[in-house]
N, C-alpha and C positions, 0 to 999 in steps of 0.2 A: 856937312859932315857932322856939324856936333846935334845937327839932331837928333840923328838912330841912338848915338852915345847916350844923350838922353835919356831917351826914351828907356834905353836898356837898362839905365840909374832909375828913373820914376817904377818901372816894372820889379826889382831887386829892391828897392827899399819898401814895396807895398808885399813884399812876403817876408817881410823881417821881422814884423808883430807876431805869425806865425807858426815863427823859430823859434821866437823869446815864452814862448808857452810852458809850464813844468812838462819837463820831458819824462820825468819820472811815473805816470802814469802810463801802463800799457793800454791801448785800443781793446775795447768789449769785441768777443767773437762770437756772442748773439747776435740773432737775425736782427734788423731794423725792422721796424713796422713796416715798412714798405718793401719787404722783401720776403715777408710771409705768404706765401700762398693759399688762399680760405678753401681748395679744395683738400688740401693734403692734410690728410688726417696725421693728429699728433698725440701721441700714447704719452701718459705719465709715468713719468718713472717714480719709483718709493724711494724711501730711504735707502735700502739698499737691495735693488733688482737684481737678481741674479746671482745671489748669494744664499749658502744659510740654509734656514726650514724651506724655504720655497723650490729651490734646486731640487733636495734630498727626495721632496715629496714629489716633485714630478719626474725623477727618475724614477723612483720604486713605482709612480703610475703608469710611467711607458713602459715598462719592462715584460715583452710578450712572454706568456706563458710556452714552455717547449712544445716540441714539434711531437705530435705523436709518431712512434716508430710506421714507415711505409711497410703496406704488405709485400713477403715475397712476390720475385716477377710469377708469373701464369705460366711460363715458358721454361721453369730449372727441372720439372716432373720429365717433362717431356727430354728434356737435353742431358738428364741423368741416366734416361732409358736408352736413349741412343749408345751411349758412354758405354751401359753396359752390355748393350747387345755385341758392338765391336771387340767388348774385350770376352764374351762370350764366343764368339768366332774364332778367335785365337787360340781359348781353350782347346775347345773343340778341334781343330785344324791342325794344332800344333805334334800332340802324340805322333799321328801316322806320321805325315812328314821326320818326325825326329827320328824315327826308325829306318823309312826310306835314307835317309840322309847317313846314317851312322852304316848301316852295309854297304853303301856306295862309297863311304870313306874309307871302309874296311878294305872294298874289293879296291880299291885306287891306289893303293898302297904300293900294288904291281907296275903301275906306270900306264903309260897308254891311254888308250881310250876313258878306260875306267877310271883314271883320276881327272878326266875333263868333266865326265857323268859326274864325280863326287865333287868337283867345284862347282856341277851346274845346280847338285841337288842340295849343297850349300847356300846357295843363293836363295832358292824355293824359301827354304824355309828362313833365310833371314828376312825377305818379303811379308811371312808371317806375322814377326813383330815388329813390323816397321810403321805401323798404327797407333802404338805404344805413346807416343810422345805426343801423339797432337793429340791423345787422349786426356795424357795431362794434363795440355795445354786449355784443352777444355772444359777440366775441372777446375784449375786455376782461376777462368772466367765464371765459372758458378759460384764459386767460394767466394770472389770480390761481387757477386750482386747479391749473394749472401749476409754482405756485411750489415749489420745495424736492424736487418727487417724484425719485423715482427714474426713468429711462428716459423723462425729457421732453423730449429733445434733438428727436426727427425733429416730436414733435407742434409745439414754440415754432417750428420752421423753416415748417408748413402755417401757424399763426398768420402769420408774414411775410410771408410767400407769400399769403396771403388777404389782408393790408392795402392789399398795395401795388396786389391787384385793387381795392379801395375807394378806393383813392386815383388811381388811373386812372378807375375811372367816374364818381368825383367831378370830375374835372378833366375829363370829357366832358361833363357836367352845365352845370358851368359856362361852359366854349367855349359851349353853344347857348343860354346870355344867361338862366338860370333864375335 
């Protein structure tokens, strides 16, 4: 039994030299020679990498020059002419309709038949401007791919130009009490 004891004294007293070392020195957190790798490339650093004139100049050298403005899409001529063809049909369609509709509300006045005629030919004609809206809705999508392009001056002036037709036959719409 007293020899493990031993033993376990001979092994404790051989790391006591050590301990008695100045501990006041921290351990280097450089690589050892033996722990450098010869294939890994190792960059020098300057006095001071990453600071300074060196920074200032390679951002003012990465710094892309802007985007030139994209051209209009190929497809707003084409989707303006639609716009206004529909709200050209309306024009045109609305008059007679508004006539038919205002007699048949006159004659309905008496009851019967004739005010079933005057609520059917009410409906006619609010079918007419019921186009209205998704016309704006479709200028609304011209005006947002409108935004930013290059040479979209005369198309934003047709957008205008087509609102303020939707905005007159909506205010005829509403004169005839829909």
């Amino acid at each position: 039994m007293r020899r493990p004891a031993l033993l376990l004294l001979v092994a404790l007293a051989a790391t006591l030299p050590a301990c008695s070392r100045d501990s006041t020195k921290w351990p280097s957190l450089a690589p050892r020679p033996g722990e450098i790798a010869p294939l890994v490339p190792r960059t020098p650093l300057g006095a001071c990498a990453g600071c300074g004139a060196d920074v200032t100049a390679a951002a003012a050298a990465a710094e892309p020059p802007p985007p030139a403005p994209q051209p209009v899409p190929a497809d707003v001529s084409t989707r303006l002419d639609a716009v206004a063809k529909v709200l050209a049909t309306i024009s045109a369609d609305y008059p007679a309709q508004l006539a038919i509709t205002q007699k048949a509300v006159a004659a309905g006045k008496a009851g019967g038949d004739a005010e079933i005629e005057a609520e059917l030919q009410r409906s006619r004609l609010e079918s007419i401007f019921l186009p209205l809206s998704a016309q704006g809705q479709a200028l609304d999508g011209v005006s947002d791919d409108l935004i930013g392009k290059a040479g979209a001056e005369p198309y934003v002036a047709r957008v205008t130009a087509l609102r303020g037709e939707i905005a007159r036959l909506a205010a005829v719409r509403d004169a005839a009490g829909l």
